[in-house]
matplotlib code that plots the C-alpha trace (Angstrom):
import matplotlib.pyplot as plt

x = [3.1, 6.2, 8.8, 11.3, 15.3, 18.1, 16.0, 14.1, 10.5, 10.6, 7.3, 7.7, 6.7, 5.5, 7.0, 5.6, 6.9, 3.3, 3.1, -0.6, -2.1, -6.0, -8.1, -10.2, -10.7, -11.8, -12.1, -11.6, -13.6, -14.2, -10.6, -9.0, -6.9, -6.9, -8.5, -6.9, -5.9, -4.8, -4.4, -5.6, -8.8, -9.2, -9.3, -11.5, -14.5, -15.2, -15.3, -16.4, -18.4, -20.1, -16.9, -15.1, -15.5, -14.1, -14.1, -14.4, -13.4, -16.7, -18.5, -15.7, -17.2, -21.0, -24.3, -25.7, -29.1, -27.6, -29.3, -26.0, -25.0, -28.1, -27.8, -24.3, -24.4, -28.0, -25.7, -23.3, -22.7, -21.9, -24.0, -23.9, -25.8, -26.3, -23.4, -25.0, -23.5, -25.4, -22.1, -22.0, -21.1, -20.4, -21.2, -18.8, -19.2, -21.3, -19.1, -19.4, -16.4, -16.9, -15.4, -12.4, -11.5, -11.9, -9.6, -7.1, -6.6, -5.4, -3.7, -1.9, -0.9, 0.3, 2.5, 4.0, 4.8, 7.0, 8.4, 9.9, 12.2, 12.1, 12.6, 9.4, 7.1, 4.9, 4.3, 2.1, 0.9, -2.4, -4.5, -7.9, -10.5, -11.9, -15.6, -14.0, -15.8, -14.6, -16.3, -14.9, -11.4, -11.4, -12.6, -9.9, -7.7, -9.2, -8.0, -4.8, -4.3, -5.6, -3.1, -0.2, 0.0, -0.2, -1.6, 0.6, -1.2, -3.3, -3.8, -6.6, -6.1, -6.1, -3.7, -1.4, -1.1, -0.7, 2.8, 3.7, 3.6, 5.1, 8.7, 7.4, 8.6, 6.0, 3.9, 3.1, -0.2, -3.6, -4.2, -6.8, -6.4, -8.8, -8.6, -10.9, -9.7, -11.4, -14.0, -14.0, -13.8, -12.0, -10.8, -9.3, -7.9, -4.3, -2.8, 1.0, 2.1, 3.8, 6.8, 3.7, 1.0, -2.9, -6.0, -8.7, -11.3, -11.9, -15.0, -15.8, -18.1, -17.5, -20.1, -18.2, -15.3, -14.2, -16.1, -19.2, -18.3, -17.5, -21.3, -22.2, -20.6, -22.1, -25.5, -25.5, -23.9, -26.3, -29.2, -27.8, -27.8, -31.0, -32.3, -30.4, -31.3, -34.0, -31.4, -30.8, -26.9, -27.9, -29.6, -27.1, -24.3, -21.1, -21.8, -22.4, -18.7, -17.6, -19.3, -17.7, -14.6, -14.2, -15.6, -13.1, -10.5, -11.8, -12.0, -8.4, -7.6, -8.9, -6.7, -4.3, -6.3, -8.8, -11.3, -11.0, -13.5, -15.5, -16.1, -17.3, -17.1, -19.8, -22.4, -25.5, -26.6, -29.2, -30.0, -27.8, -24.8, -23.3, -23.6, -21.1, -21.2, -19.3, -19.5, -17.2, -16.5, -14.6, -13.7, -16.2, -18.7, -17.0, -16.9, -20.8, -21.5, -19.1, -20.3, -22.6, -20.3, -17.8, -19.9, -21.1, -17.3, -17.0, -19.9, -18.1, -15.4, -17.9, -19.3, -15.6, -14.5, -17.7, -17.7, -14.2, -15.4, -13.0, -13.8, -12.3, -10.4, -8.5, -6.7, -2.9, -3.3, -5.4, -3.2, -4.6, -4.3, -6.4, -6.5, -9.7, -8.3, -5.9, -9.1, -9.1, -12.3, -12.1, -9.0, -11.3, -13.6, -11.4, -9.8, -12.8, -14.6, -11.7, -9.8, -6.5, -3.6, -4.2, -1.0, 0.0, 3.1, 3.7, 2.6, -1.3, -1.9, 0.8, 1.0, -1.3, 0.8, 3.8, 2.6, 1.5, 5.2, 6.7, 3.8, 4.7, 8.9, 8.2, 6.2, 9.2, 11.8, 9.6, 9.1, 5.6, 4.3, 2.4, -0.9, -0.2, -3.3, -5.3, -7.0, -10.1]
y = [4.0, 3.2, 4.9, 3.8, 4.7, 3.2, 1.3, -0.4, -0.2, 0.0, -0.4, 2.4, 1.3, 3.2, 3.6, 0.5, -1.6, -2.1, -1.1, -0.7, 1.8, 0.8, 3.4, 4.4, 7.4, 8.2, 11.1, 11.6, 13.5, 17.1, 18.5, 15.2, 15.4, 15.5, 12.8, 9.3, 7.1, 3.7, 1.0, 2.6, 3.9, 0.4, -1.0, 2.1, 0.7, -1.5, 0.7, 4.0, 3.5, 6.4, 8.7, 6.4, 5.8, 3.3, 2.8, 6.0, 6.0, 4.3, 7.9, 10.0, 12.0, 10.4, 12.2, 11.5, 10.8, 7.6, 4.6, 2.6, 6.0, 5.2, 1.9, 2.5, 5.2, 3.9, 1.2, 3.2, 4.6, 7.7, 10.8, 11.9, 14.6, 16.0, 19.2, 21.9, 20.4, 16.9, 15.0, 13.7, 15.0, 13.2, 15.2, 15.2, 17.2, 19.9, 20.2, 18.7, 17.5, 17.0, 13.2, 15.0, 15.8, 12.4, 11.2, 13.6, 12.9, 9.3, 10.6, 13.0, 9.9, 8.3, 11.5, 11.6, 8.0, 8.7, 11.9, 9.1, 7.7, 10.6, 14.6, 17.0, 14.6, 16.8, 14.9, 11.7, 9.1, 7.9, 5.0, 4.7, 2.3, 1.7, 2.9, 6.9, 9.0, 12.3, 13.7, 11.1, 11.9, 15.6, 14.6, 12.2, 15.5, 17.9, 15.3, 14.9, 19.0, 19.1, 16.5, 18.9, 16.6, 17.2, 15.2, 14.6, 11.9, 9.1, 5.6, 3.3, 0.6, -2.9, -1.0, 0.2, -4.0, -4.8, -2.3, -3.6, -7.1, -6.2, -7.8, -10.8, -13.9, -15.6, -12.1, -12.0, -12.2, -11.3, -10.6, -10.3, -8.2, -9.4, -6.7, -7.6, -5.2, -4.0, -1.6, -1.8, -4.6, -4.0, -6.1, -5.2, -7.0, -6.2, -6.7, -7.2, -9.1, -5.4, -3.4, -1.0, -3.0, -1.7, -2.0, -3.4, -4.1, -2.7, -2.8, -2.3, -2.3, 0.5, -0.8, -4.5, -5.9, -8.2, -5.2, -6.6, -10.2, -9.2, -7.8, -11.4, -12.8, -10.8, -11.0, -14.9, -14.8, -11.9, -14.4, -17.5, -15.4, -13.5, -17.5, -18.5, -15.0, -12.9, -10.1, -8.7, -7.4, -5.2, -2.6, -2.2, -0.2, -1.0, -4.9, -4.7, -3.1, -5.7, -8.5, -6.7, -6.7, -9.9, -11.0, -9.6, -11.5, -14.7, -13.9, -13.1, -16.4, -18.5, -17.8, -19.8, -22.1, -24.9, -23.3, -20.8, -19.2, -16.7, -15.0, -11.7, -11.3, -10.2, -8.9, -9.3, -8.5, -11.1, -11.6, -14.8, -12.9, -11.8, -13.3, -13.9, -14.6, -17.7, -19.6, -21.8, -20.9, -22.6, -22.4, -23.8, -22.3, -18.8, -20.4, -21.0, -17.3, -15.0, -17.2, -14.6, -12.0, -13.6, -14.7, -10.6, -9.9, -12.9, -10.9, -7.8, -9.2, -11.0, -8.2, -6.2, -9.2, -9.2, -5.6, -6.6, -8.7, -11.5, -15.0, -16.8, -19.1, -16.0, -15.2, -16.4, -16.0, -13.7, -12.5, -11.4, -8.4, -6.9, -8.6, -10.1, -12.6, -14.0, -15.7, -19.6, -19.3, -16.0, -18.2, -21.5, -19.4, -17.6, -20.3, -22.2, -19.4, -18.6, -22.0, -20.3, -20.0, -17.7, -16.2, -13.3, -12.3, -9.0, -9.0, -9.1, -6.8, -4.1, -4.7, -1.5, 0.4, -0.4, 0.3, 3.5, 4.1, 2.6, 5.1, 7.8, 7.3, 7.3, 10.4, 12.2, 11.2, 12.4, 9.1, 8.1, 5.7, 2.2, 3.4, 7.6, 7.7, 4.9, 6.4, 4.1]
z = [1.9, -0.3, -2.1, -5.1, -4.2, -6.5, -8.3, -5.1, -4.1, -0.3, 1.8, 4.6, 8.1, 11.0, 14.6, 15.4, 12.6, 10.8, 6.9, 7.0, 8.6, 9.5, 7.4, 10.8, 12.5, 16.1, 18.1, 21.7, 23.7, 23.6, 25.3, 25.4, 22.0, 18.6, 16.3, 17.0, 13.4, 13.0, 15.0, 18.2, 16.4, 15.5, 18.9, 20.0, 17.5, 20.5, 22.9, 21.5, 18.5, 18.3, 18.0, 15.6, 11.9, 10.0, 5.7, 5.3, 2.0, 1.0, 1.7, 0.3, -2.6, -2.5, -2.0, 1.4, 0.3, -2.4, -1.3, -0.4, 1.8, 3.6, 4.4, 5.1, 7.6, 8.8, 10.6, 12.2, 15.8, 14.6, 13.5, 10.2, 8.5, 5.1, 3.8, 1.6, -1.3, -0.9, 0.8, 4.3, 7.4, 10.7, 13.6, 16.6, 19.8, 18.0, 15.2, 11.6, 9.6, 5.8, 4.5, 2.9, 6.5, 7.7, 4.8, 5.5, 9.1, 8.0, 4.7, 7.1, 9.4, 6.4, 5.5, 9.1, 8.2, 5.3, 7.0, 9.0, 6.3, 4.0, 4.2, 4.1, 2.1, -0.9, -3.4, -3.9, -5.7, -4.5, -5.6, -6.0, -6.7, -10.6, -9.2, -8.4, -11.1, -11.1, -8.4, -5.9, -7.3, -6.6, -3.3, -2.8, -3.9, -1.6, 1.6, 0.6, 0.3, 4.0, 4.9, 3.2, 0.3, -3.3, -5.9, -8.8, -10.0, -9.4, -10.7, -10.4, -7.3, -9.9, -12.5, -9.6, -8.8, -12.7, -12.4, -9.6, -10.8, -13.7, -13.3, -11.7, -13.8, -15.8, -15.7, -19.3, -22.2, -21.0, -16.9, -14.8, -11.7, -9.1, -6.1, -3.1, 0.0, 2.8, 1.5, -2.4, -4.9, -8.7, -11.4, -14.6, -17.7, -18.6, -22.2, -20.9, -24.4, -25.2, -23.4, -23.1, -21.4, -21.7, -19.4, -21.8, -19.4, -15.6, -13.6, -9.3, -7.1, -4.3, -1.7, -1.6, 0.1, 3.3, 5.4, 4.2, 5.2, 8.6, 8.4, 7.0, 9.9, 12.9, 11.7, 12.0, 15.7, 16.7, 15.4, 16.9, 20.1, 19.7, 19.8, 22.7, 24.7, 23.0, 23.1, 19.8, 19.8, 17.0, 19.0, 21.6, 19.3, 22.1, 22.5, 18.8, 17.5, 20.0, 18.1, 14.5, 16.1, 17.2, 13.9, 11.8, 13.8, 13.6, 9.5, 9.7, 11.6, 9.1, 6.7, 8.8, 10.8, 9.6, 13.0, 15.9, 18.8, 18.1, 21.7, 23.5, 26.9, 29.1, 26.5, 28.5, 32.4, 33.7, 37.1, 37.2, 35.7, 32.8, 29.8, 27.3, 23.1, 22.8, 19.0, 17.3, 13.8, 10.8, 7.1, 6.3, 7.9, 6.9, 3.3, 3.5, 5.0, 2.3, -0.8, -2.0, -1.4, -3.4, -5.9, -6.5, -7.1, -9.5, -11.2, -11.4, -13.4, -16.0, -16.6, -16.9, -19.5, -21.4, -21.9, -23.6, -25.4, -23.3, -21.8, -18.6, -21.0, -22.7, -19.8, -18.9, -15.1, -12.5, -9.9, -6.3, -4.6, -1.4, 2.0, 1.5, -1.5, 1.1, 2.4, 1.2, 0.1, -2.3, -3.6, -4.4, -5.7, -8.3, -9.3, -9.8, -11.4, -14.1, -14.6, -15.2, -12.8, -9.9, -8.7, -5.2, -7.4, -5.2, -1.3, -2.0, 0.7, -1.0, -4.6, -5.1, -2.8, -4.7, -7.9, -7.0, -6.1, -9.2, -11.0, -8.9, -9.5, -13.6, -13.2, -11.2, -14.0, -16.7, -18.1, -19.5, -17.0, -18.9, -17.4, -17.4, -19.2, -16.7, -14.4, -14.0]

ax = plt.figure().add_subplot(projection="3d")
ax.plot(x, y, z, "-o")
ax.set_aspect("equal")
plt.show()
């Protein structure tokens, strides 16, 4: 969440000093609470996995019987079901809750968040990625009413990072926006060589992002282990979000670190003992596991430039936004792939958040915003 004030784009944080809230929800048992968000529904995937979902966003709006919704939801702890209207439910303690729901409870978070710096938030700004047709926007609509906000406008996730990098120095000619989060991939082309910059080119891939390297990852410890043990950690859904879990962190420490451990404790009962998941994992290694995946979101963007007509060469610079491109190997890649330089500009990780503010402030003072017209 961030706001503009006096001029200033300010990245809000919660009570616990974070500016990210994880986009997971999980829900305690029957009489124990209401629906958990964030950073403790994050640690829960471990622990409860059937009551907890995480990316929900990649369900938000879609039919439940789409092929990616089935393989998608055919992997998870949880129960899901199809609505009337074709979109998925996840069934909880004998009730059903609709993905705007599940949305809402974090977009609600996020509005208790703000209410922390700010007086009786409203209004919003709210990002979305290139793939949202308009089915998925409404959707995306529909959430934020049930978390009390309203929509006054919203701004595809790449273009939101183009305005945010706008004053950056050196931010100039023709730039690609290569924006590999969590869940979703986009990249767009942005004509900036005008006081009024324009999106020439965009293209996504909804069904890609560093979740799907985490997946990457735990299937090739469950295998080394399914060869050491004859267990496969697949079938047992707790030991499983454990292995998930610990796999995402060991992503995130190689972004720092040249090699970490890759462990989870007590996994299997034997007659000995129990039996622990212990693996040593490094860049490159990680490198050699995600190379597919990166190479589909290189893809995505040749296809974005060809459909305008522009080659790697015509660019100035592609500058990174999304957690995943903090990964040294999604940064090799890019570079590699385009040839130009590859820049962070902005915070990677906020640069759409920002530029959804900066959006968001030109809307309130009535001024046209570059992209008012750039949805997707």
């Amino acid at each position: 969440m961030s706001v503009v004030r006096d001029g200033k784009v300010s990245v809000l944080a919660g009570a616990d000093g974070a500016k990210a809230i994880p986009s997971v929800v999980s829900f305690p048992h029957k009489g124990e609470g209401p629906p958990i968000v964030g950073v403790e529904a994050r640690r829960r995937i471990a622990t409860e996995p059937s009551r907890t979902i995480s990316s929900p966003k990649r369900l938000l709006g879609r039919k439940f019987s789409d092929r990616e919704v089935q393989s998608f939801v055919g992997g998870a702890a949880y129960r899901t079901a199809e609505a009337e209207d074709g979109t998925v439910l996840v069934e909880m303690d004998g009730e059903r809750y609709a993905m705007p729901q599940i949305c809402g409870y974090i977009l609600e978070q996020a509005k208790k968040t703000a209410e922390r710096h700010l007086q009786d938030v409203r209004l919003a700004v709210l990002a979305v990625p290139v793939s949202f047709d308009e089915v998925r926007c409404k959707a995306v609509e529909v959430a934020a009413r049930l978390a009390g906000l309203e929509v006054v406008g919203l701004i595809a996730e790449p273009n939101a990072a183009a305005l945010a990098n706008r004053y950056v120095p050196g931010f100039g000619g023709l730039v690609g926006i290569y924006d590999f989060g969590g869940g979703t991939f986009d990249f767009s082309i942005v004509d900036v060589s005008r006081s009024r910059f324009q999106v020439v080119g965009s293209g996504g891939d909804p069904w890609l992002g560093g979740d799907d390297i985490d997946s990457v990852l735990s299937d090739a410890a469950a295998n080394q282990f399914w060869r050491q043990h004859k267990v496969d950690l697949r079938k047992h859904a707790v030991e499983w979000q454990r292995l998930r879990f610990a796999c995402e962190e060991a992503k995130r420490t190689l972004s720092t670190a040249d090699s970490t451990r890759l462990e989870v404790k007590d996994v299997l009962r034997t007659a000995e003992g129990m039996v622990s998941l212990k693996l040593s994992l490094d860049r490159a290694t990680l490198s050699r596991a995600s190379a597919a995946i990166v190479r589909r979101s290189l893809e995505v963007a040749d296809r974005a430039m060809a459909q305008a007509g522009i080659k790697g060469p015509d660019l100035s610079a592609v500058y990174l936004c999304g957690g995943s491109s903090q990964m040294p190997a999604v940064r090799e890649a890019v570079q590699k792939h385009f040839g130009v330089p590859l820049k962070a500009g902005v915070t990677p990780e906020q640069a759409v958040c920002v530029g959804a503010a900066i959006h968001g402030s030109l809307i309130a003072q009535r001024r046209s915003s570059p992209l008012s017209a750039q949805r997707a």
